[in-house]
Each structure stands twice: as structure tokens, then as C-alpha cells.
C-alpha positions in Angstrom: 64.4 85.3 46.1 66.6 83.3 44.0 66.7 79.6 45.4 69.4 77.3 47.0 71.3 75.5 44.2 74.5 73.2 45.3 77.2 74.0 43.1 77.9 70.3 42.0 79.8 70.7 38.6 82.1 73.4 40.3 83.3 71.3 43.8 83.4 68.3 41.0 85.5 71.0 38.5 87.8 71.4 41.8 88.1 67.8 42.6 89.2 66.2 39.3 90.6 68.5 37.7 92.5 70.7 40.2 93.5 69.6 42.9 93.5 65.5 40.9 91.3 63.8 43.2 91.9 60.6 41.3 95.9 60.3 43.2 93.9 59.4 46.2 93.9 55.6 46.7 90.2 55.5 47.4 88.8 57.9 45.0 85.7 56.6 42.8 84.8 59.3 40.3 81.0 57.8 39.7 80.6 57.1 42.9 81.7 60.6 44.3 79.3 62.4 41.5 76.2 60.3 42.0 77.0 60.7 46.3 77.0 64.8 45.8 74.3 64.7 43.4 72.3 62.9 45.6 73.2 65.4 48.8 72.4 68.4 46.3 68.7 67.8 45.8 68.2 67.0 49.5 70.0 70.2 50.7 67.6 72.2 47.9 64.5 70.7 48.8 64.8 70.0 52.8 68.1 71.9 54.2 67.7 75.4 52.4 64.4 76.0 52.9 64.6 76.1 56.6 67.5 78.3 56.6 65.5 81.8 57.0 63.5 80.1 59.2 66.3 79.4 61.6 67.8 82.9 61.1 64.0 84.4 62.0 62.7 81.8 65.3 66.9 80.8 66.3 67.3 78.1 69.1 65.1 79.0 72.2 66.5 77.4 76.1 63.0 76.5 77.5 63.6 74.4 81.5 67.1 73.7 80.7 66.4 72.4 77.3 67.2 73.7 73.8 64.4 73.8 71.6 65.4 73.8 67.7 63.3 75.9 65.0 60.6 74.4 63.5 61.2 71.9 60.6 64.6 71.2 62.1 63.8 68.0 63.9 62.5 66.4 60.7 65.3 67.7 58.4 67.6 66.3 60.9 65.7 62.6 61.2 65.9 62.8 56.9 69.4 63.7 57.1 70.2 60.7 59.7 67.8 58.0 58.2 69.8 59.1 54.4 73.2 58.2 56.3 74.6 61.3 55.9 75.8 61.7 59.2 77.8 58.3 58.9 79.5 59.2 55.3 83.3 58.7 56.9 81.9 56.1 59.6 83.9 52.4 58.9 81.3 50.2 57.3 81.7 47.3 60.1 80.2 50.4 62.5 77.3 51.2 60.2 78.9 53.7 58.1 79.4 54.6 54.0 83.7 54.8 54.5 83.2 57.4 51.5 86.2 59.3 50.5 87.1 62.5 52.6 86.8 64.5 49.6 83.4 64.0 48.6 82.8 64.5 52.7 84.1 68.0 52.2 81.8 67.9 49.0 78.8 67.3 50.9 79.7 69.5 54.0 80.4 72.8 51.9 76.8 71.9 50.2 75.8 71.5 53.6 76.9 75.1 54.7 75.5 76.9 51.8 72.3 75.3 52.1 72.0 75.6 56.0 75.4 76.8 57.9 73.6 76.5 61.3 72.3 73.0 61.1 75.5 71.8 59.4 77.0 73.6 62.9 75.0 71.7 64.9 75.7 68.3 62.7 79.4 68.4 61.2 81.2 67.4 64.3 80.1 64.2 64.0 83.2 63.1 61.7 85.9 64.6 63.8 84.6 63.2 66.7 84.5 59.1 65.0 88.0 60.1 63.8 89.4 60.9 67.3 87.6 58.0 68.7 89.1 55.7 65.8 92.6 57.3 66.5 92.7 57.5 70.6 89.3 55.5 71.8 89.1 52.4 73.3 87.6 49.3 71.2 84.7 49.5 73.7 84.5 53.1 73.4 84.8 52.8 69.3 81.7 49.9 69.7 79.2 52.1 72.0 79.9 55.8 70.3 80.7 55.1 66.1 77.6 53.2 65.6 75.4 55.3 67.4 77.3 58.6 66.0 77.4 57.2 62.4 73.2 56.3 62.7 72.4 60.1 63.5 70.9 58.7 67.3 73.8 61.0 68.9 75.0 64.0 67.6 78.7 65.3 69.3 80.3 68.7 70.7 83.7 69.7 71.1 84.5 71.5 74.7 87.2 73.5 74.8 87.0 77.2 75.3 86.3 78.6 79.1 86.0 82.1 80.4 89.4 83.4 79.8 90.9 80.7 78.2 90.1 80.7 74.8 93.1 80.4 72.6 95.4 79.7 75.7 94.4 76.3 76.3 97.1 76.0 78.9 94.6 78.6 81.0 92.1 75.7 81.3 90.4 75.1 84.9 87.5 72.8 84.2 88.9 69.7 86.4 88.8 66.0 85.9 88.8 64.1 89.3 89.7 60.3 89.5 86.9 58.9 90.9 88.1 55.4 91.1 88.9 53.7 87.9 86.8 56.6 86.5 86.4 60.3 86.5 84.6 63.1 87.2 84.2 66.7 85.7 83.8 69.4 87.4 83.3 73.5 85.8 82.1 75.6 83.2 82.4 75.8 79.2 81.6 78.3 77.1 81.2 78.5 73.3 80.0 75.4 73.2 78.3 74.1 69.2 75.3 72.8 70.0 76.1 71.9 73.4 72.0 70.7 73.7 69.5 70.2 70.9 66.2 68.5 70.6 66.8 66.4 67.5 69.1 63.5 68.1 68.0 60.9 71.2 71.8 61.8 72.6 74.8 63.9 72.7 78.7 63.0 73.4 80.2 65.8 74.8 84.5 65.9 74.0 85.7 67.5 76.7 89.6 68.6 77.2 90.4 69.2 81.3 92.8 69.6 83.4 93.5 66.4 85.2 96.8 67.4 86.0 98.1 70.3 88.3 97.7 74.0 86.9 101.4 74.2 86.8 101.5 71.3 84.5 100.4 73.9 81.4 99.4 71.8 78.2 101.1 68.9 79.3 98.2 68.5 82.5 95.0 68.1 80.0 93.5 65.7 79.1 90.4 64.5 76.5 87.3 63.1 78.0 84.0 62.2 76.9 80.7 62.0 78.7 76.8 61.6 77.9 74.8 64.9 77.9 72.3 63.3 80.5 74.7 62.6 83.1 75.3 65.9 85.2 75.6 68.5 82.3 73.9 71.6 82.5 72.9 74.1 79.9 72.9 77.6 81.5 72.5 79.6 78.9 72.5 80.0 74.8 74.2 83.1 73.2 72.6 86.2 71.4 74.4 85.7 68.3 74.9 88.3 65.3 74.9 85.4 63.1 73.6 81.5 63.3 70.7 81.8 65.1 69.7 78.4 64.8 72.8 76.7 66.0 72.6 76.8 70.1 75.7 77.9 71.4 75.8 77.3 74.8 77.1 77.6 78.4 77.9 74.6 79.9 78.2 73.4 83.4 80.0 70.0 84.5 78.7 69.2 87.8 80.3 65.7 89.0 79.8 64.5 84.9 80.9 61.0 84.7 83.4 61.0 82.2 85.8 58.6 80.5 89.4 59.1 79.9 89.9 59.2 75.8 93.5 58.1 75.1 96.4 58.5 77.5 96.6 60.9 80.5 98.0 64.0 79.9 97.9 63.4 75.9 94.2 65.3 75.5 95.9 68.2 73.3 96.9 66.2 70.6 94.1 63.8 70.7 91.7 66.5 70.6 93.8 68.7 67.9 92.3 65.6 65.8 88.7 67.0 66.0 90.4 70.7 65.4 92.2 70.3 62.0 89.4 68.7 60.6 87.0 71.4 61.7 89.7 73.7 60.5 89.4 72.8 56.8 85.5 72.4 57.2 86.0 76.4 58.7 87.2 77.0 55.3 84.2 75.6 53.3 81.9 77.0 54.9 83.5 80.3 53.6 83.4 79.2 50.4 79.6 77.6 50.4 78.9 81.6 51.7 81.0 83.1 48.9 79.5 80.9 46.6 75.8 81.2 47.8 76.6 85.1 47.8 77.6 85.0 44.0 74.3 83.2 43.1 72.3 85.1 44.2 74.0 88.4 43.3 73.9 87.3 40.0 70.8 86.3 40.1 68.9 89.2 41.2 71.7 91.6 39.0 70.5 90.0 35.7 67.1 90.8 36.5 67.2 94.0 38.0 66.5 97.4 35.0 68.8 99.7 36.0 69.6 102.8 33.8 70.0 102.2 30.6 72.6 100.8 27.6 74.4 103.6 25.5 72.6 102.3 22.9 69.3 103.8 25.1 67.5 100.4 25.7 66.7 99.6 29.1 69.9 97.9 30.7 69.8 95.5 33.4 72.2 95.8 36.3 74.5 93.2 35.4 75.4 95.8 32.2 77.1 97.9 34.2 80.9 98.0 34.4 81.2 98.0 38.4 78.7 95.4 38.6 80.4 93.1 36.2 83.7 93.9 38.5 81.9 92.7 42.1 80.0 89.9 40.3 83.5 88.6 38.8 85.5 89.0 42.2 82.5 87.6 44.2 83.1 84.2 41.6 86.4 84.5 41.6 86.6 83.9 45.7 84.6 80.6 45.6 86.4 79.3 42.7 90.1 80.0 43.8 89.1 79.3 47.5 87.1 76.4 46.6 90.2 74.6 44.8 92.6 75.8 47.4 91.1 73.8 50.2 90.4 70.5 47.7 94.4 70.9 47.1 95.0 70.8 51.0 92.7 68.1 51.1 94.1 65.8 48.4 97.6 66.3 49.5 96.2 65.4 53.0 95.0 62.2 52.2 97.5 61.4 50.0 99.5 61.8 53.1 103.0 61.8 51.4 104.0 66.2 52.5 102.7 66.5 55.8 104.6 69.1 56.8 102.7 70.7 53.4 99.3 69.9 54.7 100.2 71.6 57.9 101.2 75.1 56.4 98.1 74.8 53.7 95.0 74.4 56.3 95.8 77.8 58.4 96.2 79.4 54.5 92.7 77.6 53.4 91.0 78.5 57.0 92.5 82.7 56.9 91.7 83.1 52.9 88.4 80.8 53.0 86.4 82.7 56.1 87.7 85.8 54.3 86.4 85.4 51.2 83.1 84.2 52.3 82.8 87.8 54.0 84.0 89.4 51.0 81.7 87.8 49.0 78.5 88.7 51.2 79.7 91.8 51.5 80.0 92.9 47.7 76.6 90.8 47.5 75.3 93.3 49.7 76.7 95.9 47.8 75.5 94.7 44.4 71.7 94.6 45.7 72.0 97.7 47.1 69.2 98.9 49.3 67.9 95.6 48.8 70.6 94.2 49.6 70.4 95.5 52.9 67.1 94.0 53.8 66.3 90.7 54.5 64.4 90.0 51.6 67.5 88.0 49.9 69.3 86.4 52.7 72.4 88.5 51.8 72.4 90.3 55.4 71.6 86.8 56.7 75.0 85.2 54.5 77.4 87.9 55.9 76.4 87.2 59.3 76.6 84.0 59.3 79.8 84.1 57.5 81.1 86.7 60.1 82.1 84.1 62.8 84.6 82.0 60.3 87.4 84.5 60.5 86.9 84.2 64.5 86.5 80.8 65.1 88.4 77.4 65.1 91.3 80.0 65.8 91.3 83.5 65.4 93.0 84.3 61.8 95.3 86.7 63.3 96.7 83.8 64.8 96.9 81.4 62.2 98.8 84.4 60.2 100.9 85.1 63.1 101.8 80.9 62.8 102.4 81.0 59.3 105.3 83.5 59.4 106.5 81.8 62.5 106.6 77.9 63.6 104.7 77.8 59.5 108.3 78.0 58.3 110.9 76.5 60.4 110.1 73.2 58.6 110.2 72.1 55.2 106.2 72.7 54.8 107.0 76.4 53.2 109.8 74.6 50.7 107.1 72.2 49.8 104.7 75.0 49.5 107.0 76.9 46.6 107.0 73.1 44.7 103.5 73.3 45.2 103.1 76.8 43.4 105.4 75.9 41.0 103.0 72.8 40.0 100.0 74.7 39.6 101.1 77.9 38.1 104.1 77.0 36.7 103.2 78.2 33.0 102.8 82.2 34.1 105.9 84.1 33.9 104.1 86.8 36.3 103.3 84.2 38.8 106.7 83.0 38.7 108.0 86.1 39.6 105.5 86.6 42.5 106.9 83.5 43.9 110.4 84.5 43.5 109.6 87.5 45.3 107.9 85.6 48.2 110.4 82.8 48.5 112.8 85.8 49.1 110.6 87.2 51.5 110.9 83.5 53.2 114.3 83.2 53.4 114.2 86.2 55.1 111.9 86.1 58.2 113.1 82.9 58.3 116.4 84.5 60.1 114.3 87.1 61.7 113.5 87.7 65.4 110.1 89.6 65.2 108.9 88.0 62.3 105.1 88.0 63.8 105.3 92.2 63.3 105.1 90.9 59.5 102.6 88.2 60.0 99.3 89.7 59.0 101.5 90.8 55.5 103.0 87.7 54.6 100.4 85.4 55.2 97.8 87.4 53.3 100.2 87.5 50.4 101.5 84.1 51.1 97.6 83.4 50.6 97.1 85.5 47.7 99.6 83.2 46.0 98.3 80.6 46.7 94.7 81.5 45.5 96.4 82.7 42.3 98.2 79.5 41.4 95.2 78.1 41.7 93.2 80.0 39.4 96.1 79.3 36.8 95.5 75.5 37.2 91.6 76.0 36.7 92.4 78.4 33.5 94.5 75.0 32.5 92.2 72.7 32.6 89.1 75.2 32.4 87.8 73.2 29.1 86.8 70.5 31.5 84.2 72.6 33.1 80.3 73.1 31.8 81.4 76.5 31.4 84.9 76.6 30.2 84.6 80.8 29.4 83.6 81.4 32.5 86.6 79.8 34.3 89.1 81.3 32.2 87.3 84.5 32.3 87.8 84.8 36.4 91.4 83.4 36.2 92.0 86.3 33.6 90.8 88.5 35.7 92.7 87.9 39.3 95.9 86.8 37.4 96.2 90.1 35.3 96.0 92.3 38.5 
């Protein structure tokens, strides 16, 4: 079994070079390469090794209670006592205040070395964020610290029985009950809704404290202790991330407090969303990534046949091979430095209407090529590859759930081609393409052909008949112009061949 290695020189590859991490105001280029360094070794010596062991025991409900696997309660008292969990946390509420690009550094290492405990631990920054942006100063002064210090891990309660991406269809009821409130119903879904390994959990909760006929505009956000009248009543069979509890969820008179203004719970909570949108889309690269390693791996070792020359060949000789091996690379690259372009213009903050039409393109190709990955992976190790023995059934499982979750892709295509270009967000997107790629004459001309391709669903009335299309190709080009700029600047890598080799490859086709 070829061992969990965090792939440090490429995410640092991506940042500097790429997507040119160093526009960001508080980028520190030591400080970001001793920080993932750092987060590397733990997640190879105490994350990965507890990752089979998850898939094989999962999270068991025993009287109400979720029990973790074993090993999980320590990693997680390591993780919190290293102050991982309070990277973005202000300093003055115990936190590092590190850069949100080496956070996405640390959390894609985080999913390849242990997707279902990073599930379990990687709301945590969305949930200070929406506190910072919509909480109260007392609210910001009981929940950061404690959030920050690993003592309370958070959720994010959205979905219910039948309304799962029509929020509007949301029944769970928040009841003034005085100069507070109180929840009452069920939600479903719900990302380690109970654990044993943290002293507490904050529950984000968004209800209806308006009327039904109120839609959107009649929720609101909430947060509440998981002590205080919530009950677990059940954990999911899952074909995939076993060890993260996903849980049903009963409110039953939960004290709750009101998290920004009444009626505003949407947008507050669409704070925790877009961040665990872009973290949707690491996590498919840390599988297509983790896929490739050991693929290649195992294929450099594995006789197969033999060379035309007649000595023994290995299976990473063989024409095909080479082909799955490339493309499996290929995806974690070019994905990779998508989502570290979304997430530099995104703190750079000067094209938000840019950032907004990258993260459904990062979350749709990301989850994607994660699968893809795990799935040639599979492919590669052949019979093996279909056992258990090398995780790879375990990667594509796991990986399975990114295309679903956080928003179905379908419907992040279907917004792409829609609301996606009534702004200037697609404009800026062209700029964009033009300012990686610009110095391929075949890319150029792929662009000209989607900008026309714009222009026209722009004008068009069933433009989401087209959806699925544009935004894969609208991705495509994206992932492309990408590659260009790593081929670019590909003699800044360890491994400068290698880059250039992959770029060749998807650029060519």
C-alpha cells in the first residue's frame, strides 16, 4: 500500500506561481511553506493512517450518542491542541489569522489524508466567518474562542425531508419565546450533527421564523448548543465516509439565538455555503490527487507483459497506462490551480462578480475530477484495484458525494448558463482566460468560440436545455487555460517536465 504523502511542492506550484498568491495583501511566502509543511507531516503520520480505519469501523449511534472510530478522538485532541482548527480565527480570539490560501492548503491536505474527519472538522472556519460577519459581539466572544481552541466543533442545518435544494420548502420553526427563541423540527443530512471528540457542538440552524407564505424571505439563521434539546435519531448507511456521522436531527423546544437580522438567515448562512463550496472542490482534487499517487505508485511496480525489446516490463510501460496515469495528474493539477485562481481573486476582492461565476466552475469540474481520478485509479490496478487492499474503492466513494453535495452540480451548471451570465462575471471570466492562456493560438480560438456561444444564450429563453453543455465546456476552458499558465511558469516546479508534459497533453487534444 503506497502511503499518504501531502502534495506540498504542487498546492505551493499552484499558489505562487499560478494563480500569484503574492497579489494578496497578507500573503507571506515562508510563512505559508513552513505552515503546510508542518500540516503535511501531521496528516502523514496521525490523519492518514486512521483513514481505513474509519472506512472499516464508520461512526456507530450507541443511547443517542455518536461514537467515533478508534484513534479518532486523539487525532482530533492533536489536531486542536496544534491550532489547526483556529488557522482563520482573529488572533485577539485565540486564533493564527493565517492567509485563506494556505487554509485551502491545509484543508485539501486535510481531505487527502482523511476526507471524513476533515468532514467532521472543516466547518469550523465558515462558521467563525458568519459569526464575524452577522454575530453579535457577545456571540463572537462565547463561540470564536471556543471554536478556534478545538473545545466545540460546528454543523450547518439546512436540508429537511423534501426540502433540499428548495430552501424556500423549509418547515423546521423558530418560536419567539420571549426575547429568545425556540426550535422546533427535524433535519436531515446533517455533518457530524454529534461526535464524541470535542467537549461541544454549535449547531447553525436556518428556520422559518416567518409564515410559510413568506418563501426565502421568512428564514432566518440560528444557533444553539447540541446539549440543549437536540436529538440524534439516527446516522446514515453511507456508500462513502463512513466515519463522518451524518445524522438525523430533531429540534425539540432547542433554545436558540437569533444570528443577524430576522428574516436575513439566507444570506447570512450562504456565508458558511460558498466557503464550503470551494472546500467541495478540494476535496476533489486531494481524491484526484491521492488517486494519481497511488496509481502511480503501484503501476511502476507492478511486471506486466513485457517490453518489445522482451525484458520484463512494468505496468507503467504500457501505452494505455501512461494515458490514465497522465489524465489522472492532469485533473489534480489543472483542478488544483483552478480553485487557487478563484481563491486569490476572491481575496483580492477587486471582480466579485468573477469570484461568483468561478466557485460553481471549481465545485462542478473539482468533484468531477476527483471521481475521474478514482475511477481510472481503479482501472489502472485492475482486479486489484477493485479490492480494498489500496483504498482506491475507498477514494471513489468517498469522492462520490462531491458532485452531490453543497449543491447538486446539475444545478450549479444549470446557474452558470443562467443568472452565471447576466452580469459582468462571464466578461470578466474571458479577461481571465485571456490572462492565463493568452500565448496559445488554439486556446484563443476555443474562447472565441465560447464567448460566441455567450453572447448567445445570453438572449436565449431556455438557456438551461444547454446548461449541462456549456458549463462543462465553459469548465473545460477554464481547466485548460490553466494548464497553459502552469506550462508557463512550469520551470518553477521540482519537476518542471512533468508539468509541461500534462499541459502538453490536455492542450493538444
Amino acid at each position: 500500500m503506497t502511503g499518504f504523502v501531502a502534495p506540498i511542492d504542487d498546492i505551493l506550484f499552484a499558489l505562487r506561481h499560478v494563480a500569484d498568491a503574492a497579489r494578496v495583501e497578507d500573503w507571506d511566502d515562508a510563512l505559508a511553506s513552513d505552515i503546510l509543511g508542518h500540516f503535511g507531516q501531521f496528516a502523514e503520520g496521525v490523519l492518514a493512517p486512521l483513514n481505513s480505519v474509519g472506512d472499516t469501523q464508520g461512526a456507530r449511534l450507541v443511547d443517542g450518542r455518536v461514537i467515533m472510530p478508534d484513534g479518532f478522538g486523539d487525532a482530533y485532541a492533536q489536531l486542536a491542541e496544534g491550532g489547526w482548527q483556529g488557522l482563520r480565527a482573529p488572533e485577539n480570539f485565540g486564533g493564527m489569522k493565517v492567509s485563506a490560501l494556505v487554509a485551502a492548503g491545509v484543508s485539501e491536505v486535510f481531505s487527502g489524508a482523511n476526507h471524513s474527519l476533515q468532514m467532521v472538522c472543516g466547518l469550523v472556519p465558515g462558521a467563525i466567518e458568519t459569526l464575524l460577519h452577522f454575530g453579535t459581539q457577545a456571540q463572537q466572544d462565547e463561540w470564536i474562542p471556543r471554536l478556534a481552541s478545538g473545545e466545540v466543533l460546528s454543523t450547518m442545518c439546512l436540508t429537511e425531508a423534501g426540502a433540499g435544494s428548495d430552501l424556500s420548502a423549509i418547515r423546521c420553526k423558530a418560536v419567539r419565546d420571549g426575547a429568545d427563541w425556540r426550535l422546533e423540527g427535524e433535519k436531515i443530512f446533517i455533518s457530524g450533527g454529534d461526535q464524541d471528540m470535542s467537549k461541544g457542538i454549535l449547531h447553525l440552524v436556518l428556520a422559518r421564523s416567518g409564515t410559510a407564505e413568506d418563501g426565502l424571505k421568512g428564514l432566518s439563521l440560528f444557533l444553539c448548543r447540541g446539549d440543549d434539546g437536540v436529538q440524534v435519531t439516527r446516522i446514515e448507511e453511507k456508500l462513502g465516509l463512513h466515519a463522518s456521522p451524518t445524522c438525523q436531527l430533531a429540534f425539540q423546544g432547542t433554545h436558540a439565538e437569533l444570528v443577524g437580522a430576522e428574516g436575513d438567515g439566507l444570506r447570512a448562512m450562504f456565508t458558511v455555503m460558498n466557503h464550503a463550496r470551494l472546500d467541495v472542490a478540494l476535496q476533489g482534487v486531494a481524491h484526484a490527487a491521492r488517486a494519481a499517487q497511488i496509481a502511480r505508485g503501484y503501476a511502476q511496480e507492478r511486471v506486466q507483459g513485457r517490453r518489445k525489446d522482451g525484458a520484463p516490463a512494468k505496468l507503467s510501460d504500457h501505452v494505455d497506462v501512461q494515458r490514465m496515469l497522465a489524465e489522472q495528474d492532469a485533473l489534480a493539477v489543472g483542478a488544483r490551480a483552478m480553485c487557487h485562481v478563484a481563491f486569490v481573486e476572491l481575496e483580492c476582492g477587486t471582480r466579485p462578480d468573477l469570484v461568483a461565476f468561478l466557485t460553481p466552475l471549481c465545485k462542478v469540474f473539482g468533484s468531477e475530477a476527483g471521481i475521474k481520478a478514482a475511477d481510472l485509479g481503479i482501472q489502472i490496478l485492475g482486479g486489484y484495484g477493485y479490492l480494498n487492499e489500496y483504498q482506491m474503492g475507498q477514494i471513489w466513494r468517498d469522492a462520490r458525494i462531491t458532485s452531490i453535495y453543497e449543491g447538486a452540480n446539475g444545478i450549479h451548471e444549470r446557474s452558470i448558463a443562467t443568472r452565471g451570465l447576466k452580469g459582468p462575471g462571464a466578461d470578466q471570466f474571458a479577461e481571465l482566460i485571456r490572462e492565463l492562456g493568452g500565448g496559445s493560438d488554439k486556446l484563443m480560438g476555443a474562447l472565441a468560440d465560447w464567448e460566441a456561444w455567450r453572447d448567445r444564450l445570453r438572449t436565449s429563453d431556455a438557456a438551461e436545455y444547454e446548461a449541462h453543455d456549456f458549463a462543462q465546456a465553459t469548465a473545460r476552458l477554464f481547466f485548460r487555460a490553466c494548464l497553459a499558465k502552469c506550462a508557463a511558469v512550469a520551470d518553477r516546479h521540482p519537476e518542471p517536465a512533468r508539468i509541461k508534459a500534462l499541459a502538453e497533453r490536455v492542450l493538444s487534444s
